[in-house]
Backbone as ProteinMPNN parsed JSONL, in Angstrom:
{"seq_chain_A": "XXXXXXXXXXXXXXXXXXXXXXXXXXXXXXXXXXXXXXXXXXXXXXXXXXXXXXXXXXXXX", "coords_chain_A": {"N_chain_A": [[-31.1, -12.987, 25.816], [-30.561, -10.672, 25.264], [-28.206, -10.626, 23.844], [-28.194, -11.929, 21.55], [-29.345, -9.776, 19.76], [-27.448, -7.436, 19.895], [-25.341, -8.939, 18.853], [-26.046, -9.068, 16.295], [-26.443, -6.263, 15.454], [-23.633, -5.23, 15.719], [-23.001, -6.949, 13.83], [-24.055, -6.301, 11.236], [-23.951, -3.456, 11.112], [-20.906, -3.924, 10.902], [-20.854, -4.901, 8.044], [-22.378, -3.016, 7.013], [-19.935, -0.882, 6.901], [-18.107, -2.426, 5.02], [-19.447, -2.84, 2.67], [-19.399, 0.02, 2.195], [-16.3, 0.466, 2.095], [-16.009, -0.9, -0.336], [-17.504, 0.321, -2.156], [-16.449, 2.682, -2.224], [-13.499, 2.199, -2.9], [-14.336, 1.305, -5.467], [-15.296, 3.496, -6.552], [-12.856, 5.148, -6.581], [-10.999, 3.246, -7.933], [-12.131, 3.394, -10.663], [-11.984, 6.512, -10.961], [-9.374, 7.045, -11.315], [-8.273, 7.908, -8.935], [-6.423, 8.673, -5.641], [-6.09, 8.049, -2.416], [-6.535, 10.647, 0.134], [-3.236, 11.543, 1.581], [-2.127, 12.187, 4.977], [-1.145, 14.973, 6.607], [1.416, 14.42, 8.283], [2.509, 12.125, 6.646], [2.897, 13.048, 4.174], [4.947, 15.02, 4.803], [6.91, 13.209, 5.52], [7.21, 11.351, 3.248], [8.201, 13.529, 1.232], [10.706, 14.558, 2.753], [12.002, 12.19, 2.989], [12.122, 11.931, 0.077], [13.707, 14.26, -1.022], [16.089, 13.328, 0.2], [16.952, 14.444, 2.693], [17.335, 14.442, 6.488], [16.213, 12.509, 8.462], [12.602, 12.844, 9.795], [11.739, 14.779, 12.18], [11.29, 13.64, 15.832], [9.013, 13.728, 16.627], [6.95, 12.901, 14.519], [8.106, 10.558, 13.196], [7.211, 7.428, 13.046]], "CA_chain_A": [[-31.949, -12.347, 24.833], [-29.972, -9.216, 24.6], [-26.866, -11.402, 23.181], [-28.435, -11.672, 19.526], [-29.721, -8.523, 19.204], [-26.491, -6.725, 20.416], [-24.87, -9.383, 17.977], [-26.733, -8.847, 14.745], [-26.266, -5.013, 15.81], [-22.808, -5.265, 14.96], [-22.733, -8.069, 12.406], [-25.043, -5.723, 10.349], [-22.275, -2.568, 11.246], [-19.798, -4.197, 9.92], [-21.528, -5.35, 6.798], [-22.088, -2.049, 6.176], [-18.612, -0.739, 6.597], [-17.497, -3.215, 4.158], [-19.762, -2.185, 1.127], [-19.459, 0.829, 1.824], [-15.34, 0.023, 1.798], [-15.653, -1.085, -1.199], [-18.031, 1.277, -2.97], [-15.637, 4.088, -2.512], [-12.717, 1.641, -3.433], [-14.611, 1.015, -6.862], [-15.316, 4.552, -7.553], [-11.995, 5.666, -6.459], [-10.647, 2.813, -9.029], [-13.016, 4.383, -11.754], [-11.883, 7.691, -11.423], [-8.269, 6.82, -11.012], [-7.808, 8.81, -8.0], [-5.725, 8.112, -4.794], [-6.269, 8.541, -0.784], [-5.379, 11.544, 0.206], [-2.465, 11.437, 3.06], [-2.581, 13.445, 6.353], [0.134, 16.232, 6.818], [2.688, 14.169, 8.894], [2.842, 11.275, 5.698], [3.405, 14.104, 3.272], [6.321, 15.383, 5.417], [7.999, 11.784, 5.789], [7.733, 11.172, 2.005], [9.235, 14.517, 0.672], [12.116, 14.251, 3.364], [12.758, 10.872, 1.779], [12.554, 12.217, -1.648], [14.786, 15.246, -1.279], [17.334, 12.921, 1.161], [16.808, 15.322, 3.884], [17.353, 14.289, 7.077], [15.623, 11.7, 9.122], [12.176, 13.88, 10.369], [11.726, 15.056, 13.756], [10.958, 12.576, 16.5], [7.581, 14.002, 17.032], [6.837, 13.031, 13.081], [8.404, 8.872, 13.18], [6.198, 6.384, 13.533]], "C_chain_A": [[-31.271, -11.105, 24.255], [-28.9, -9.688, 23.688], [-27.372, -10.927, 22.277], [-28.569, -11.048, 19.269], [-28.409, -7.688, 19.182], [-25.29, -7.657, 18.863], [-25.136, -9.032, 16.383], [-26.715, -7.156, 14.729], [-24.768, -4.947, 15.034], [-22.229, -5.857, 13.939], [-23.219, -6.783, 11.2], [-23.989, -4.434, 10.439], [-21.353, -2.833, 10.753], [-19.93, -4.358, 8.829], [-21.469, -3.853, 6.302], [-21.037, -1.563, 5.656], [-17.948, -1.217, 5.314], [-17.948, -3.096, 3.005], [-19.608, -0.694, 1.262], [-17.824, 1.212, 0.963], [-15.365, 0.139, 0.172], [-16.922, -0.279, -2.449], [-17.052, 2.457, -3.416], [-14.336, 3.256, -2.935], [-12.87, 1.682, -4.978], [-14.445, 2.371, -7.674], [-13.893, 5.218, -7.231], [-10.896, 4.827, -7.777], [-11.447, 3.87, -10.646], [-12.27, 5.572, -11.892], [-10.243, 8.111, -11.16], [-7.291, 7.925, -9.91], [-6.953, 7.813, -6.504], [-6.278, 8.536, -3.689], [-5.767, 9.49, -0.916], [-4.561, 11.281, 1.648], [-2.85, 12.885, 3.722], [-1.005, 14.325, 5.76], [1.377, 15.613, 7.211], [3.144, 13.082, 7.777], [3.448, 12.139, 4.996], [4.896, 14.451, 3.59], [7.317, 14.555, 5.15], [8.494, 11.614, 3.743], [8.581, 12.305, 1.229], [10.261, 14.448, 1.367], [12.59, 12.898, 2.541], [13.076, 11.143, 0.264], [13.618, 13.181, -1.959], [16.479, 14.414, -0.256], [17.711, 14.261, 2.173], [17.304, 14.218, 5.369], [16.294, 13.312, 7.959], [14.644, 12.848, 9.746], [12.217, 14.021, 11.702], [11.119, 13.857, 14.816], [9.552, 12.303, 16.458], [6.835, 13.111, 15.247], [7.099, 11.509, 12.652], [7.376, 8.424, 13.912], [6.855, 5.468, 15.059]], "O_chain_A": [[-31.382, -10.645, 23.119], [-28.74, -9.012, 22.671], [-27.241, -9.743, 21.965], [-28.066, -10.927, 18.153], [-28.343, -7.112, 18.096], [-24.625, -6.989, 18.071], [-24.287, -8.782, 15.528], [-27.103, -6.768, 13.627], [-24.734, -4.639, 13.843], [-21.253, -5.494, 13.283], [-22.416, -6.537, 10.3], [-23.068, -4.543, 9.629], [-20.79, -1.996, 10.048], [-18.96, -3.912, 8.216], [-20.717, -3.476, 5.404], [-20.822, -1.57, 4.444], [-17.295, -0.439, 4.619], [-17.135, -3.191, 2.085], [-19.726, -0.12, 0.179], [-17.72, 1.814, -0.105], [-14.854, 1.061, -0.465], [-16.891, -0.621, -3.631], [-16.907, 2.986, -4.518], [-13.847, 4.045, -3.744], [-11.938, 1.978, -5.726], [-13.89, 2.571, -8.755], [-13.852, 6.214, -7.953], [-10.14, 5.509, -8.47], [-11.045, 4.828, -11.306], [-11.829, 5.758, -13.027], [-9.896, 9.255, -10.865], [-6.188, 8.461, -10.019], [-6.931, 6.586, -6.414], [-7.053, 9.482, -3.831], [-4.822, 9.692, -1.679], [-5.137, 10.886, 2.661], [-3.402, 13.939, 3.407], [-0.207, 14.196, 4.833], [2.417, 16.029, 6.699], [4.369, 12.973, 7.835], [4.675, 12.122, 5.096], [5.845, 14.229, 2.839], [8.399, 14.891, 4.668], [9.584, 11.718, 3.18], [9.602, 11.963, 0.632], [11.201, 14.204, 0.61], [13.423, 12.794, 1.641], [13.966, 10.715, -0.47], [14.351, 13.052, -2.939], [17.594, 14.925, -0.157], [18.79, 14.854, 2.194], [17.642, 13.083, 5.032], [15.208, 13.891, 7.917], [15.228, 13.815, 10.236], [12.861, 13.192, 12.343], [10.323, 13.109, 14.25], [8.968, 11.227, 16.325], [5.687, 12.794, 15.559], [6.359, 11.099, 11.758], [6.828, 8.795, 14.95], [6.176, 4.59, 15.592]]}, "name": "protein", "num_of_chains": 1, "seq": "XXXXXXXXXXXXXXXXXXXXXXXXXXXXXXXXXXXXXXXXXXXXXXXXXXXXXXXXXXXXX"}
């Protein structure tokens, strides 16, 4: 008895997730904006862009 409920618990969780996904996908299309990256992406891509040095260990994926 607990199965379905516990099931449709997260069926319905995910469902949301997924419009919500794609709500902010749409308006992020719309308003031609981008993700923003964290701090350690930022880092990796300007080292790549200036041909810097491979970053610090702590900093590689």
């Amino acid at each position: 008895m607990v199965l379905p409920v516990v099931a449709a618990a997260v069926f319905a969780g995910l469902g949301r997730m997924v419009i919500q996904r794609i709500r902010l996908d749409r308006a992020a299309r719309e308003n031609h904006t981008v993700a923003l990256l964290d701090a350690a992406a930022r880092a990796r891509i300007s080292a790549a862009l200036r041909g810097a040095a491979p970053p610090p260990a702590s900093m590689a994926e």
